[in-house]
C-alpha positions as CSV (number, residue, x, y, z in Angstrom):
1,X,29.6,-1.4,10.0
2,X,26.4,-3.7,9.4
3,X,25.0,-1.0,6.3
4,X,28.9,-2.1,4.0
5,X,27.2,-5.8,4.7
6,X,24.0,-5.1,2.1
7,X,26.4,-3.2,-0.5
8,X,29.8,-5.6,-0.1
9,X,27.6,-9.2,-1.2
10,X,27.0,-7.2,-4.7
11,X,30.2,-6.3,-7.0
12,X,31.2,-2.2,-7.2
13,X,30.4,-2.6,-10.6
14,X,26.4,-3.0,-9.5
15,X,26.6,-0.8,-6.8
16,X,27.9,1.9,-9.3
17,X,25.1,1.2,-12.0
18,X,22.4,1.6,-9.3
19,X,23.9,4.9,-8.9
20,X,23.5,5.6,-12.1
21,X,20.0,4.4,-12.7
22,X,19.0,6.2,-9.7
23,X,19.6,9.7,-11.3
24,X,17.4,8.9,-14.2
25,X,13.7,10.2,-15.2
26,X,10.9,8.1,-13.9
27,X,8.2,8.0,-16.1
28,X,4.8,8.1,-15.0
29,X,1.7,6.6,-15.6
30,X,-2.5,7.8,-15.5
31,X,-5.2,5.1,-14.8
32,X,-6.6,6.1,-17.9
33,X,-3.5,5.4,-19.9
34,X,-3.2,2.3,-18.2
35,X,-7.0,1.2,-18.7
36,X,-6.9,2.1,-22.6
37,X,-3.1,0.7,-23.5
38,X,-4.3,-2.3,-21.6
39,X,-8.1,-2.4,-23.1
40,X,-6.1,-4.3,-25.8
41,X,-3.6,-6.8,-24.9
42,X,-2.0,-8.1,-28.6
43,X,1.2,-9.6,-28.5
44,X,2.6,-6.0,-30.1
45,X,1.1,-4.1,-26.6
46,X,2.4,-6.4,-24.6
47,X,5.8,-6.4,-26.1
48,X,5.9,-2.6,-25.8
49,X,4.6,-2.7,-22.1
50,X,7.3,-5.3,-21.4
51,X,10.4,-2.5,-22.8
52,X,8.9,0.0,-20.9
53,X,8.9,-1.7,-17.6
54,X,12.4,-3.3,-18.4
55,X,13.4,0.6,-18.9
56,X,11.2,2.0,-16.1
57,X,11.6,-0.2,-13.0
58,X,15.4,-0.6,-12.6
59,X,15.1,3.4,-12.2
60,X,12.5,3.0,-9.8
61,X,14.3,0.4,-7.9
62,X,17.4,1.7,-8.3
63,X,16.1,5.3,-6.8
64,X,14.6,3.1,-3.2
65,X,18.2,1.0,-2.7
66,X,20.1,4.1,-2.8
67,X,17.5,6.1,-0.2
68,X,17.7,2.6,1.9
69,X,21.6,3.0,2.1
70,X,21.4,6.5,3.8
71,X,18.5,6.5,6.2
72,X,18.9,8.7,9.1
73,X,19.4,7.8,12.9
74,X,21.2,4.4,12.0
75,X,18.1,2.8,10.2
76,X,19.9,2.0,7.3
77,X,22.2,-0.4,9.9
78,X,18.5,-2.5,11.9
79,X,18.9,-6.2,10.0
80,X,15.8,-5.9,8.9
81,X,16.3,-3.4,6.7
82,X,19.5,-4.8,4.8
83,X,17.1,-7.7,4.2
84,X,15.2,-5.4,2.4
85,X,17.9,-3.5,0.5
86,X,19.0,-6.8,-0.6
87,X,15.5,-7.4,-2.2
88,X,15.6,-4.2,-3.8
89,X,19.1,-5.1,-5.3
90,X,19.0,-8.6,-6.6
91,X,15.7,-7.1,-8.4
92,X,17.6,-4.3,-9.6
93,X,20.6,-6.7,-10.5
94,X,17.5,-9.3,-12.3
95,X,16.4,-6.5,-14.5
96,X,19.6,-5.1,-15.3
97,X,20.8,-8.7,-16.8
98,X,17.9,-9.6,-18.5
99,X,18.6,-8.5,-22.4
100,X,16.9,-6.4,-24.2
101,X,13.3,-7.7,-25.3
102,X,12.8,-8.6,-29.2
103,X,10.0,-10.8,-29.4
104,X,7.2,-12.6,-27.9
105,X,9.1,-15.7,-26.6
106,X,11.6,-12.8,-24.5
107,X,8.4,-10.7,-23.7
108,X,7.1,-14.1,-21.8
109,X,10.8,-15.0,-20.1
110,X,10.7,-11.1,-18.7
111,X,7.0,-11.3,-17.6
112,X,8.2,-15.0,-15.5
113,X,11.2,-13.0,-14.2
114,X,9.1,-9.5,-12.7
115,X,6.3,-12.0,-11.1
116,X,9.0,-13.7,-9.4
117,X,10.2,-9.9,-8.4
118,X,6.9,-9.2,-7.2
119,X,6.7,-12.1,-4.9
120,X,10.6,-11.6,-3.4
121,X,9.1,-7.7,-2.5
122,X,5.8,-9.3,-0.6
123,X,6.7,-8.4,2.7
124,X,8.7,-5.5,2.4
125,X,6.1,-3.6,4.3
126,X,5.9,-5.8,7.4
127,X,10.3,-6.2,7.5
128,X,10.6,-2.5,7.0
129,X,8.2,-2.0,9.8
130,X,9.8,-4.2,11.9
131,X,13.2,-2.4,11.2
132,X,11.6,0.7,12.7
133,X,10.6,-1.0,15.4
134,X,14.3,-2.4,15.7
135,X,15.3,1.4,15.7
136,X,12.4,2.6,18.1
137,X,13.9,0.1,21.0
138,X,17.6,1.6,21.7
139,X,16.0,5.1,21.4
140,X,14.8,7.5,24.0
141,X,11.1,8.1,23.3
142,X,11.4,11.7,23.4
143,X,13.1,11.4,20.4
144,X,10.5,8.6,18.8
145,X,7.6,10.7,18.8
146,X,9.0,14.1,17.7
147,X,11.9,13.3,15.6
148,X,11.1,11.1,13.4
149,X,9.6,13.1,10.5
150,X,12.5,12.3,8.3
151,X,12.1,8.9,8.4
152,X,8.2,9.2,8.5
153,X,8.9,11.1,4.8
154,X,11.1,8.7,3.5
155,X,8.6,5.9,4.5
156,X,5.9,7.6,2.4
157,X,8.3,8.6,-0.8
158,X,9.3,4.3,-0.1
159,X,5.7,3.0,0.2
160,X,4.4,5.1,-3.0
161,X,6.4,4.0,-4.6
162,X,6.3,0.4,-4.1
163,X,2.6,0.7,-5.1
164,X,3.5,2.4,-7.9
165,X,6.0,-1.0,-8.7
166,X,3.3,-3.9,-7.9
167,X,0.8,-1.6,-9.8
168,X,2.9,-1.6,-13.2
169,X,4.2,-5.0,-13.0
170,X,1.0,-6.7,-11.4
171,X,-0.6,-4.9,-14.5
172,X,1.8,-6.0,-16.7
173,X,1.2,-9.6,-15.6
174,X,-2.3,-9.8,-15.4
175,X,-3.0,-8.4,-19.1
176,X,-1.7,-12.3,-19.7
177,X,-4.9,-13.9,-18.1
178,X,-6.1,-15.9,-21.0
179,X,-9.9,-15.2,-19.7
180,X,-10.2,-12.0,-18.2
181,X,-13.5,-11.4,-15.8
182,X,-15.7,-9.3,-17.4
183,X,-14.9,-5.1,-17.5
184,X,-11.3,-6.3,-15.9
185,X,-8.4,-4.8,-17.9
186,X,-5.5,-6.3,-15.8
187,X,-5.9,-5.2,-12.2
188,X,-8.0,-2.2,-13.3
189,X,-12.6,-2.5,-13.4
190,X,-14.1,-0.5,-15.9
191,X,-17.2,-0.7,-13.8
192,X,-16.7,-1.5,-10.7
193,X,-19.4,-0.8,-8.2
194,X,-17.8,1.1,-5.2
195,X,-20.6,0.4,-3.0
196,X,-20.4,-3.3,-3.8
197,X,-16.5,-3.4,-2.8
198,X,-17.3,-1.3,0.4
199,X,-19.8,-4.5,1.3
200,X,-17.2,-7.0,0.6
201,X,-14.8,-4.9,2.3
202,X,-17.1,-5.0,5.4
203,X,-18.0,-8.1,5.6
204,X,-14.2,-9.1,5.6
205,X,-13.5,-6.6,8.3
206,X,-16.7,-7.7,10.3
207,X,-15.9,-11.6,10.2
208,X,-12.5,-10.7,11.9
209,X,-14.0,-8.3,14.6
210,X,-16.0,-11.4,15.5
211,X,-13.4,-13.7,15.3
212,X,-11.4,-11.6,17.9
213,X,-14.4,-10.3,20.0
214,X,-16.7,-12.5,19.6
215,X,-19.3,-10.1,18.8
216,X,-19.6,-6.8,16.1
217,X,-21.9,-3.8,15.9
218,X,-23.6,-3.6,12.0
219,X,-22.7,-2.2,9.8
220,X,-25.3,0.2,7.1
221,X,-24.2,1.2,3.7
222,X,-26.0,4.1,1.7
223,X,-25.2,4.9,-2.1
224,X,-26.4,3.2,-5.8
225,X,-25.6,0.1,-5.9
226,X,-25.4,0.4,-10.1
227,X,-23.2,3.3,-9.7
228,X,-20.0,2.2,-11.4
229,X,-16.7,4.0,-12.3
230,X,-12.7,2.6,-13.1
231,X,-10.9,1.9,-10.3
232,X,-8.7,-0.5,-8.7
233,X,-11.3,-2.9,-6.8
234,X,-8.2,-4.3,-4.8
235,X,-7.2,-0.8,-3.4
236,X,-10.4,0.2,-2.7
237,X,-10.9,-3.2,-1.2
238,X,-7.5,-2.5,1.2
239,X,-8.8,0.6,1.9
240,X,-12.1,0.2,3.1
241,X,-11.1,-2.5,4.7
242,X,-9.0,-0.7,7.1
243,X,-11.1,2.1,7.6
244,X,-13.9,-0.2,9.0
245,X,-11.3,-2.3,11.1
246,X,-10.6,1.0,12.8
247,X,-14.3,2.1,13.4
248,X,-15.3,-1.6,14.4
249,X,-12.7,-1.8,17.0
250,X,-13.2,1.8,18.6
251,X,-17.0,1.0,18.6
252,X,-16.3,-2.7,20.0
253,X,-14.0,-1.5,22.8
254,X,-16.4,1.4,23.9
255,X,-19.5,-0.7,24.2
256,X,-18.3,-4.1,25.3
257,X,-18.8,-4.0,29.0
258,X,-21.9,-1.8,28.3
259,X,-26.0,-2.6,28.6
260,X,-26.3,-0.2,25.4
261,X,-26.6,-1.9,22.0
262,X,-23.3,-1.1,19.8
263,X,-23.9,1.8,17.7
264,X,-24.0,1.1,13.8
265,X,-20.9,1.8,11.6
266,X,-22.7,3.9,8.7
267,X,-21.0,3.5,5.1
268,X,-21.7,6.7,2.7
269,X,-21.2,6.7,-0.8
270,X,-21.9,10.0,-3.0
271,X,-20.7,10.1,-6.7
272,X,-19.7,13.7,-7.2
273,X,-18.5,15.0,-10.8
274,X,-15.0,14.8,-9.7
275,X,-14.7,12.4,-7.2
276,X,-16.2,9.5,-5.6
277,X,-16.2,10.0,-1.6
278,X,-16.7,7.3,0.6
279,X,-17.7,7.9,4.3
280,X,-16.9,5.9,7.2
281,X,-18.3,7.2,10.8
282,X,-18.5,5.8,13.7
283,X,-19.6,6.1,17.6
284,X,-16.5,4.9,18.6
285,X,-15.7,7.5,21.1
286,X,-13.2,9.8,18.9
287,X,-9.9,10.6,19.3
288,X,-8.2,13.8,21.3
289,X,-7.1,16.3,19.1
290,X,-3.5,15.6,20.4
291,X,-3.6,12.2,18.8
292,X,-4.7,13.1,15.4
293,X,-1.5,14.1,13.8
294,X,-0.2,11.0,14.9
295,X,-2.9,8.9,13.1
296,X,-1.0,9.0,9.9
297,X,2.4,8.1,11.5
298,X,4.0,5.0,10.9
299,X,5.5,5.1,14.5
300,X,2.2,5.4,16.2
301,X,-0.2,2.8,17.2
302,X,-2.7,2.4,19.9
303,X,-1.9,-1.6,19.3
304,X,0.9,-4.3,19.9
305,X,3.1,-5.1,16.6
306,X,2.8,-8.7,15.9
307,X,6.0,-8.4,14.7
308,X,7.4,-7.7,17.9
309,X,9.8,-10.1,19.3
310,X,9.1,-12.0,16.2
311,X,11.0,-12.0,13.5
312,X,9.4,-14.5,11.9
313,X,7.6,-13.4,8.6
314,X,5.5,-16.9,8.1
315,X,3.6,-15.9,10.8
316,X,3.1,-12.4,10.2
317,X,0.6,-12.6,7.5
318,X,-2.7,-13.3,9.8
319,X,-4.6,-10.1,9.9
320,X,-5.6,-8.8,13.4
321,X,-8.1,-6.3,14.2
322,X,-4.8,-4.1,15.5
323,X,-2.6,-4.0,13.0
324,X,1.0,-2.6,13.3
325,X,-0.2,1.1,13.4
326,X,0.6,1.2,9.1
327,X,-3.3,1.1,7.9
328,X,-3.9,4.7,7.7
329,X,-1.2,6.0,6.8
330,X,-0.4,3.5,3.6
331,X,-4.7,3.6,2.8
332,X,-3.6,7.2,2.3
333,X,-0.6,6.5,0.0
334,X,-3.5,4.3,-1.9
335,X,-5.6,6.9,-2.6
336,X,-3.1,9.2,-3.3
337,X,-2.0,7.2,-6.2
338,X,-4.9,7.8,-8.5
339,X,-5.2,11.6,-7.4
340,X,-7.7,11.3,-4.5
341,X,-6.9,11.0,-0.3
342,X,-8.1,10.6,2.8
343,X,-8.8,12.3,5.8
344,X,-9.9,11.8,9.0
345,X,-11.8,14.2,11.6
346,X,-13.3,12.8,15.3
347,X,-15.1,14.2,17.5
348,X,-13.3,13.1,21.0
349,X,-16.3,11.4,23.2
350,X,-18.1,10.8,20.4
351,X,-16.6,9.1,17.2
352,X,-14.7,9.4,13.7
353,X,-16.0,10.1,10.6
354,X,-12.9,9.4,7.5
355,X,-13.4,10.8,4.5
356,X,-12.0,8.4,1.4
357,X,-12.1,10.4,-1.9
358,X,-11.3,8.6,-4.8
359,X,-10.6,10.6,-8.3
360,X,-13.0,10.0,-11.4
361,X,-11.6,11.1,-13.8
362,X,-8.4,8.6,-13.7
363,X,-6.4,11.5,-15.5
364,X,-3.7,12.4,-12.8
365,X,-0.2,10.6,-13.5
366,X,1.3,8.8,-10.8
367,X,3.0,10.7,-7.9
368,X,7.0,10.0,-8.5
369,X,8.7,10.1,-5.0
């Protein structure tokens, strides 16, 4: 059976520690916590942030290897996804055989080790997606669209917590930057502006609408452009991003062979006590009601994979206006990180307003799949 294949390259002895590892606590973290432990970074902080990752993520990993060996419907078998469970334990086996940390010199040797971790992860999402893809093809599509929920649950507990991972160790590395930018405590802005990352956000989107169509409606943004609060700039980057790519293309397709202008994509920000909400609408023509549920599937997309038929990660990396149907779902795994979501409601034959709220207060810990 292709699944022994992952497990019989690693000695028992591995496979049985993951087990073990696997039951423990996970230990979570709040944006806050992160933001003031981090405010600081002396050789003492970072020392103690490098035991508590050296303690935290082999449980973390340890927990995804062992869902990756029992995935339903033969998923655990697709090639793709042995690649992937071999990531997840040669990173578990890294940690594991590092010893413990002492001092600054080991503190440096372990941070080396977890960048290179982060790295060997980088395409986990695009190889797991193509392993579902792998499975979708020798199934009958009855099953594919009603089925599936398992594996759609397991992909969210699996994506979380990967974000979870890159967060703490792309933290952990980046409180190392000799010359931080100014308000940046690792990967986290004391003040960043979220109408000034929606911007950015849209102009990246934008620039690849035009690249593809050769054309893109405009896009307005309302809200204080002073208005600052801690966040993430690169999540809320990845976010917006792909909430604009969305409205862009349903707008571009509905108009293009149109006299009427394109109608504007309109960008709302409103800073509430709790929360920061970011609207996206558009005149994009909506979706039926029937389709929304599937919005947040990672088996559903209106678009061709560009993995399909190529296995070939290298290539994989250019960003089309399509997607492989994962945006939504894993921009709501983003903003359910920090305690906020996302929601989407359309109007069919008329367009799509999403809903991005992001938490202010940065209290909430980290959801723990």
């Amino acid at each position: 059976m292709a699944a022994k294949k992952a497990y019989e390259s690693f000695s028992k002895s591995l496979i049985e520690e993951v087990r073990k590892w696997g039951c423990m606590k996970q230990t979570g973290v709040s944006l806050r916590y992160m933001m003031e432990f981090g405010s600081k970074p002396s050789d003492r902080n970072l020392l103690i942030s490098a035991q508590f990752l050296h303690k935290e993520l082999p449980i973390r990993i340890a927990r995804r290897a062992i869902e990756l060996e029992t995935l339903p419907y033969g998923l655990s078998e697709k090639p793709a996804v042995l690649k992937v469970q071999d990531w997840y334990l040669d990173s578990f086996r890294d940690l594991r055989s590092f010893p413990e940390i002492k001092d600054t010199n080991d503190e440096k040797q372990f941070t080396k080790m977890i960048k290179a971790i982060k790295v060997r992860h980088n395409n986990v999402v695009p190889m797991m997606a193509l392993g579902v893809q792998q499975l979708k093809k020798g199934m009958d599509p009855k099953i594919v669209n009603e089925d599936l929920d398992e594996i759609h649950q397991f992909l969210d507990r699996f994506y979380m917590s990967r974000i979870g991972i890159r967060m703490l160790i792309g933290q952990h590395v980046e409180l190392h930057n000799p010359n931080p930018p100014p308000h940046c405590v690792g990967y986290i802005h004391t003040k960043m502006s979220p109408v000034g990352v929606a911007r950015n956000a849209s102009e990246d989107a934008r620039a690849i609408c035009l690249r593809e169509y050769g054309s893109a409606p405009d896009i307005n943004i309302y809200g204080d452009l002073d208005f600052t609060f801690p966040y993430v700039p690169a999540h809320l980057h990845l976010m917006v991003f792909e909430l604009v790519k969305n409205s862009l293309r349903a707008v571009q397709e509905r108009f293009m062979d149109s006299d009427k202008v394109a109608p504007p994509i309109r960008i709302i920000v409103a800073e509430g006590i709790e929360d920061v909400t970011i609207k996206v609408s558009d005149e994009g023509g909506g979706i039926p009601r029937s389709g929304l549920p599937k919005i947040f599937t990672y088996l559903y997309s209106t678009a061709k994979n560009p993995l399909d038929e190529c296995s070939d990660l290298e290539t994989a990396d250019a960003v089309t206006m399509a997607g492989y149907g994962y945006g939504l779902p894993i921009s709501r795994l983003y903003a359910r990180y920090f305690g906020g979501d996302l929601q989407v409601i359309s109007m069919e034959g008329y367009g799509t307003d999403a809903y991005l709220h992001l938490s202010r207060l940065g209290d909430s810990q980290e959801p723990l799949p």
